[in-house]
C-alpha positions, 0 to 999 in steps of 0.5 A, a space after each residue: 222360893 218366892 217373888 216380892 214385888 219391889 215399888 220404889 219411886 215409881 218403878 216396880 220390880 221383882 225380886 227372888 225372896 224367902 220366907 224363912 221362920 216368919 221373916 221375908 228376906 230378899 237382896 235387893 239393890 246390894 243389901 240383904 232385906 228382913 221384912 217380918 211376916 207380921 208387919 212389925 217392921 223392916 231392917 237392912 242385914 247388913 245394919 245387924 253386922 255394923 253393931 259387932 265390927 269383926 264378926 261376919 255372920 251368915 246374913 240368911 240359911 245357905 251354902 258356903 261355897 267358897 272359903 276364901 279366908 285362912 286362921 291367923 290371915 291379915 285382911 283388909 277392910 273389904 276383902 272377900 272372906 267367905 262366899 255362901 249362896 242363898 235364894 239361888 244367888 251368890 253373896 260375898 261376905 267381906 271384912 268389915 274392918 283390918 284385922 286378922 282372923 281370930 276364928 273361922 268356922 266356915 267350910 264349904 259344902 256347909 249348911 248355915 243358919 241365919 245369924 251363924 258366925 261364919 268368921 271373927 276378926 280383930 282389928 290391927 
């Protein structure tokens, strides 16, 4: 793991970050950061998961630990269905929309991929 230097309005702070097939990734005022190791640009994660509603994917490699969802369950927008820890930190990844859950491939003690479809819901 590395640390990246984070300058915004003036303040400047360090952030735990990982290189990770040519892409920096750090988590940083709540949100999950992509930064290409070329420089061709940045994106939020999290603006990757709005463009599917339901599926809940693994926003960098780590661990699940902790598999809150259950096949068939309702959940509400929101709720904590899988919590993974990545870069030493732990994420909760939640429901981005009411519905039930359709598919669930999440199990702790798992190792998962960037982008790793962890949960798919369907709205109710």
């Amino acid at each position: 793991m590395k640390w990246l230097e984070v300058d915004f309005q003036g303040r400047k702070t360090r952030v735990p970050a990982l290189k990770f097939q040519g892409r920096l990734w750090f988590h940083w005022l709540g949100v999950n950061h992509v930064v290409d190791a070329g420089g061709t640009g940045r994106r939020a994660a999290s603006e990757k998961a709005a463009t599917h509603p339901g599926i809940i994917s693994a926003p960098m490699p780590g661990k699940i630990t902790r598999v809150v969802a259950a096949m068939g369950a309702t959940v509400a927008k929101g709720q904590t269905l899988v919590v993974m820890e990545a870069m030493k930190m732990e994420y909760s990844l939640s429901a981005d929309l009411d519905g039930k859950v359709q598919e669930l491939n999440a199990q702790v003690g798992a190792q998962v991929g960037l982008g790793e479809v962890l949960v798919r819901l369907v709205a109710t």
